[in-house]
C-alpha positions in Angstrom: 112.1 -5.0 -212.8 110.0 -2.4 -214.1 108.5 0.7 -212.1 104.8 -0.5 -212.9 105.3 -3.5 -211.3 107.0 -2.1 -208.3 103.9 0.4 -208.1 101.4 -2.1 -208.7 102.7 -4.4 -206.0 102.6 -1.5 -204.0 99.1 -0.9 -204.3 98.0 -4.3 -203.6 99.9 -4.2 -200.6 98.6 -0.8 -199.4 95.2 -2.1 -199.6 95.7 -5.5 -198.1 97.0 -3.8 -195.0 94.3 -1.1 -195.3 91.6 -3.7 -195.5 92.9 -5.9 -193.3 93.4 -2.9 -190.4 89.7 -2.0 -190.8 88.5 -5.6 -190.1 90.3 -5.3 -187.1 92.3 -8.7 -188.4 96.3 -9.1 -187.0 98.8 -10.3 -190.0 99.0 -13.4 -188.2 95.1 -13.9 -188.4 95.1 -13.1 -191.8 97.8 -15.4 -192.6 96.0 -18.3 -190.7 92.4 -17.8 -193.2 94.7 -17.6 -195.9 97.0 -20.6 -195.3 100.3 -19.0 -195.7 103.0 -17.7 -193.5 102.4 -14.6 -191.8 106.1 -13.4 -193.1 104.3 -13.4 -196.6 101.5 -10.9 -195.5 104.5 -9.1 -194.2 105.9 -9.1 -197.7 103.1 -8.6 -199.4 101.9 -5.3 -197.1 105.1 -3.9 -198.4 105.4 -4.4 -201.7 108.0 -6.6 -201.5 106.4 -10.1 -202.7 104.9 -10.4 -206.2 101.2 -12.3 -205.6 100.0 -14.9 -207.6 96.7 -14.5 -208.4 95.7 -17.5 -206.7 97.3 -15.7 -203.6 95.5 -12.6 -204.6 92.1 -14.9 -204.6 93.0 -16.6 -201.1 93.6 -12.9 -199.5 90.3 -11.4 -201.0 88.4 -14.5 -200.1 89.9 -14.2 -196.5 88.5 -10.0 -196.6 85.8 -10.6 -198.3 86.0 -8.4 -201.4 86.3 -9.2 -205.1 89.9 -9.8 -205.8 89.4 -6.7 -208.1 89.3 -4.5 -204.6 92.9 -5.3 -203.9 94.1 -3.5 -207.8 92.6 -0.4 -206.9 94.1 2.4 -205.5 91.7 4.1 -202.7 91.5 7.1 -204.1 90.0 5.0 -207.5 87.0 3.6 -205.0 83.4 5.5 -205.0 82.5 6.4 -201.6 80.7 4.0 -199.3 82.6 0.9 -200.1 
């Protein structure tokens, strides 16, 4: 697999958990909005599950951002969002 992917997968994770922690929302709450099984937030948090976009969809729908939120790195986001 290549090292973009690997990276990329990483960020989405990163900011899944990140987003998720500043809700105040548990994996397993996430999981149950989402409709998946809260070992797949797991996975995903750690980069170690490649997201469908229809995934990526469910889990932005569930935080309430654009799915777009979840591909960019923090340090890419303008203050104040």
């Amino acid at each position: 697999m290549g090292r973009g992917r690997r990276q990329l997968r990483t960020v989405i994770g990163k900011r899944i958990r990140e987003i998720r922690r500043s809700r105040h929302l548990t994996q397993e709450r996430l999981a149950l909005d989402v409709g998946c099984a809260v070992s797949t937030i797991g996975l995903l948090e750690r980069g170690d599950l490649n997201a469908t976009i229809d995934l990526v969809d469910e889990i932005a729908g569930a935080l309430a951002i654009a799915p777009v939120e979840l591909l960019l790195s923090p340090m890419s986001i303008p203050p104040g969002r």
